[in-house]
C-alpha positions in Angstrom: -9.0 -138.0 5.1 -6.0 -136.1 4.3 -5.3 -135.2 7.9 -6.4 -137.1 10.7 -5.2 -134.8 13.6 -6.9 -131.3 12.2 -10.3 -130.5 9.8 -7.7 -128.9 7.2 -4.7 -130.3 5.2 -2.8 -127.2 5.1 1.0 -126.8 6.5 2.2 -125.6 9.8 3.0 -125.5 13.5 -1.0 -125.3 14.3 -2.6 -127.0 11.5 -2.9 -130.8 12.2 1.1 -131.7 12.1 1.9 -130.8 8.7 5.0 -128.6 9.3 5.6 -126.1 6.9 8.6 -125.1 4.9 10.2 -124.4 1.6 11.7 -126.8 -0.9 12.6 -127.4 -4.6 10.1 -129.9 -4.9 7.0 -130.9 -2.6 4.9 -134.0 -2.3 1.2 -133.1 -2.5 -1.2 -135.3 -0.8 -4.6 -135.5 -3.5 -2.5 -133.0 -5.9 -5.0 -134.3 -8.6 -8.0 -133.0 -6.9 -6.4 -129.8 -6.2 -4.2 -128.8 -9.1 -5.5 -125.0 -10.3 -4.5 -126.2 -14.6 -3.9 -122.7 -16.0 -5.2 -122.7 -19.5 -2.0 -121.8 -21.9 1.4 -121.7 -20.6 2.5 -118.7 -22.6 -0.9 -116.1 -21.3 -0.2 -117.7 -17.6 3.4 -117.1 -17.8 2.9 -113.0 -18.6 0.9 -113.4 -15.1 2.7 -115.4 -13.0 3.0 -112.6 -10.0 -0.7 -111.9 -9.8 -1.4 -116.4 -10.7 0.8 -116.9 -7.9 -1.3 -115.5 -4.8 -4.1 -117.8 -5.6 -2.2 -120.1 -3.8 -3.5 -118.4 -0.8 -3.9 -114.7 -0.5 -5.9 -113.6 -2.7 -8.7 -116.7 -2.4 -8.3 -116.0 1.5 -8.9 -111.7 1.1 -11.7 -112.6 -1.1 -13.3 -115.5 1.0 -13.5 -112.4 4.0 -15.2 -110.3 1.7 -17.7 -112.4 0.8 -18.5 -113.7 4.5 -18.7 -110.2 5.1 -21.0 -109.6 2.3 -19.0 -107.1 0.3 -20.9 -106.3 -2.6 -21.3 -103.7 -5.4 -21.6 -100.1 -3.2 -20.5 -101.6 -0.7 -18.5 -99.4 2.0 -15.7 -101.9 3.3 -13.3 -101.6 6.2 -10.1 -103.6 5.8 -8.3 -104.3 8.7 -4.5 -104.9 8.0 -2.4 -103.5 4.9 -0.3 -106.6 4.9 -0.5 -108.8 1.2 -3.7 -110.3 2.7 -5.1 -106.8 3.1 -4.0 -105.7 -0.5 -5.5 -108.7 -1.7 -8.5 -107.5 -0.1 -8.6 -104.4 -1.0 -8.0 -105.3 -4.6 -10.7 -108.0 -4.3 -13.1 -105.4 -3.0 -12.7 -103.0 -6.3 -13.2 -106.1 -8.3 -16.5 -106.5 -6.7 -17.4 -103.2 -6.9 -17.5 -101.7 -3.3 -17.9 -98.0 -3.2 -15.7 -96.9 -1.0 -12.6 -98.8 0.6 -11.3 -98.0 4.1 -8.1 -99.3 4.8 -6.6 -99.6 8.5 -2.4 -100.2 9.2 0.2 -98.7 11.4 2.7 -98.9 8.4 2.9 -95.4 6.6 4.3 -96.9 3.9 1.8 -99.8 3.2 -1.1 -97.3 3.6 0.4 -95.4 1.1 0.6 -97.8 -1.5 -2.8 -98.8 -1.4 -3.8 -95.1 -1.0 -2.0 -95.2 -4.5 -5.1 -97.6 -5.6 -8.0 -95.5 -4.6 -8.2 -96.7 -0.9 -9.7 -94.3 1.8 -6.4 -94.8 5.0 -7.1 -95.3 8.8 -3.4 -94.6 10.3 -3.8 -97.5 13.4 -0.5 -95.7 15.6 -2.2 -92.6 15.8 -6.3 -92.7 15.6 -8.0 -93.3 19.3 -11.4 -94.0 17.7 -12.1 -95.9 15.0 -15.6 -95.1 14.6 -14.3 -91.4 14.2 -11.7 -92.2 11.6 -14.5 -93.8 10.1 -16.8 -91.0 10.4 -14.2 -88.5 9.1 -14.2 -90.4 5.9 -18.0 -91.4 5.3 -19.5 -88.8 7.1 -20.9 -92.1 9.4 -19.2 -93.9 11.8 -19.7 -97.4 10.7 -19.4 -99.2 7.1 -21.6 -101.8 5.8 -19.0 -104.6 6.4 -15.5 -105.2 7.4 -12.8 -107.8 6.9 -10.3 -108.7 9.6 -6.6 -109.5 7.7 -4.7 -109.2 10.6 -4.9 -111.9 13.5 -4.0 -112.7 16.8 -0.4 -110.2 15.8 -2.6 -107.0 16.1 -1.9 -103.6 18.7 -3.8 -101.6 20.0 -4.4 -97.8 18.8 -3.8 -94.3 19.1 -1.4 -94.1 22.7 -2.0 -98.1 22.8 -0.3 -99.0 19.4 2.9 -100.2 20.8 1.3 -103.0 23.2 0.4 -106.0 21.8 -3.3 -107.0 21.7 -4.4 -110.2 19.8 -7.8 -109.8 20.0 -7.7 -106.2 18.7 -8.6 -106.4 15.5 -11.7 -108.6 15.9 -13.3 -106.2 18.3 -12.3 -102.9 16.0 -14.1 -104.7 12.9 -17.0 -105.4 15.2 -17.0 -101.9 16.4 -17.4 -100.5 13.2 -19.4 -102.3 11.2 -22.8 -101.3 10.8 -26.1 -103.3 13.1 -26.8 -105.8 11.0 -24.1 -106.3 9.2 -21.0 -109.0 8.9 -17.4 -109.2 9.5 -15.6 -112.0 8.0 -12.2 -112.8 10.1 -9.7 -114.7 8.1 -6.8 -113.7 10.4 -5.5 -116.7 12.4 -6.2 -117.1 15.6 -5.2 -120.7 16.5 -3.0 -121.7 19.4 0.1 -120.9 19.5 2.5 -122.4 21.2 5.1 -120.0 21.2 2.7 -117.1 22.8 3.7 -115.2 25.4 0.5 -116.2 28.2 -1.7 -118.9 28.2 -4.6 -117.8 26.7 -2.6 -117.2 23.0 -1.2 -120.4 24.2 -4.3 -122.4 23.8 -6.1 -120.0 21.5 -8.7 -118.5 23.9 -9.2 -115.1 23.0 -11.6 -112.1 25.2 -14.1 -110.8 22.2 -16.1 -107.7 23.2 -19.2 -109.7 22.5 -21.4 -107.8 25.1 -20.9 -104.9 22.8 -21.0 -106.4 19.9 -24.2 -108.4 21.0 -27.0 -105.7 20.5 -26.4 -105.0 16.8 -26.6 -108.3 16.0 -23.6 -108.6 13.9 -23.1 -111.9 11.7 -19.5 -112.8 12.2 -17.9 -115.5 10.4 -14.5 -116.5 10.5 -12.1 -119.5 9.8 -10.1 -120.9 6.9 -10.6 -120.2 3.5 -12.2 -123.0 0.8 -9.3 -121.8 -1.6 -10.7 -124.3 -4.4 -14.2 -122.6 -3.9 -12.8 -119.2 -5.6 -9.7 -119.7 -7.1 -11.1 -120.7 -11.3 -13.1 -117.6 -10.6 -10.2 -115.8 -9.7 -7.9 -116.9 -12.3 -10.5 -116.1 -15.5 -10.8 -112.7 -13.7 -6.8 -112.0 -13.4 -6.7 -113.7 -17.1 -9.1 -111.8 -18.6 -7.6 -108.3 -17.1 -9.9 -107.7 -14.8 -7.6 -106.9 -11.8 -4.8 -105.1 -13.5 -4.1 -103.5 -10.3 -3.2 -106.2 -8.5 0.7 -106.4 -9.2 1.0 -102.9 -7.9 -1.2 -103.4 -4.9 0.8 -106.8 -3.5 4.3 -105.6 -4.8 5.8 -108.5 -5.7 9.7 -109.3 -5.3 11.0 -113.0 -6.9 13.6 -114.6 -5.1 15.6 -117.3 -5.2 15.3 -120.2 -2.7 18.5 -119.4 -1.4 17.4 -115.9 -0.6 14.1 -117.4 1.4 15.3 -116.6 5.1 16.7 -113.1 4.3 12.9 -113.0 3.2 11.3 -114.3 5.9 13.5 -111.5 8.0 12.4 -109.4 6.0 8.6 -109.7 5.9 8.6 -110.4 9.7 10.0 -106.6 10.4 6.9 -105.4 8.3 8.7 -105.7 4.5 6.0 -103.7 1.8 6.9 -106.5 -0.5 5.3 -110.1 -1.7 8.0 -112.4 -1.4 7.5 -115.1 -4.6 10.0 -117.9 -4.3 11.0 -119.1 -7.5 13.2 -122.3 -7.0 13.8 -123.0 -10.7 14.8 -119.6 -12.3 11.5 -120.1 -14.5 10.5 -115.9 -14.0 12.5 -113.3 -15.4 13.4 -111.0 -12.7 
């Protein structure tokens, strides 16, 4: 057992007791179990930026798409433009969805992956999703939908300022198809440093009356990153997602430059931050 306080051996505040952080150099428990061995230096080194979210991102986007069921003609709703979202969105071309709907308030996120063929859902100023939806397919609801957002999501429309944690769970329910999944990889564990209670001890008011009579499958959680990430890598190798810089808009920094970063990303940055203690990528 890696972690005897939590089913997971990941890092941070909420996962077990493993805080989190940045360093030069990091002891990994069962690091030769896990170790992703890239097969030549000099092929993985000219991909670095795209090798580097299979860490997490991209294994975690692609993980909700296949809970969701996302498959080729699919019609996919992606809630959240963040990385994870991009990664999603990217993930879903790979698999071959049909059309890609792509929900943020961030104008300029939505138009980068607008850039990449995505169909945009602007969250500040839509008051119906199933419209937006509708708009755009000519039907209100897609065939699945993939929550990349969390317990950090706001309402819409007039109600995109306030804070609603459970938001995003209950839109990808709303407008996903009867029958069909949503796969929630946004976190929603307690958090201690929530504002009530409920975030407090991760208790969260899902529409499920609503939700209830179209008999949704709904699976969320934490990603098993080892389950995708070979796949992954032979696909990003073998030029199969040459999109994917673009879409996650990498920036390498320094470790010195890691909490200008973190400032950075928490006011709603467009860029990947990739930390690169050792000077080893060419910036």
């Amino acid at each position: 057992t890696a972690n005897p306080e939590q089913a997971c051996a990941a890092y941070g505040f909420n996962l077990g007791g493993f805080q989190g952080g940045q360093a030069e150099y990091l002891f990994v428990p069962y690091a030769d179990f896990q170790l992703l061995r890239f097969p030549g230096q000099e092929q993985a080194m000219e991909k670095i930026l795209d090798l580097a979210v299979l860490s997490d991102i991209l294994p975690t986007a692609f993980h909700g798409l296949m809970e969701a069921g996302a498959k080729p003609g699919s019609t996919v709703y992606i809630a959240g433009a963040g990385p994870v979202g991009r990664c999603a969105a990217a993930a879903a071309r790979l698999l071959g969805a049909s059309c890609i709907i792509v929900g943020d308030q961030d104008a300029s996120r939505l138009e980068l992956v607008r850039k990449h063929g995505c169909e945009t859902i602007d969250l500040s100023v839509t008051e119906n999703l199933q419209d937006a939806v509708n708009d755009i397919l000519g039907e209100p609801m897609v065939d699945c939908a993939v929550d990349c957002v969390g317990s950090e999501a706001h309402g819409l429309g007039s109600a995109s300022d306030e804070m609603q944690p459970i938001a995003a769970v209950n839109q990808v329910l709303d407008i996903t198809r009867p029958g069909g999944a949503t796969g929630i990889i946004g976190i929603y564990g307690p958090d201690p440093i929530a504002e009530t209670k409920a975030e407090q001890e991760g208790t969260f008011p899902v529409d499920f009356g609503k939700a209830w009579i179209k008999s949704p499958h709904i699976i969320g959680g934490q990603a098993p990153i080892m389950r995708y990430n070979r796949q992954l890598m032979m696909s990003i190798l073998w030029d199969r997602m040459p999109y994917l810089t673009e879409m996650v808009n990498p920036r390498v920094i320094s470790l010195d430059e890691a909490p200008q970063a973190y400032a950075e990303f928490d006011q709603g940055s467009l860029e990947k931050f990739v930390i690169d203690p050792h000077g080893m990528i060419a910036r």
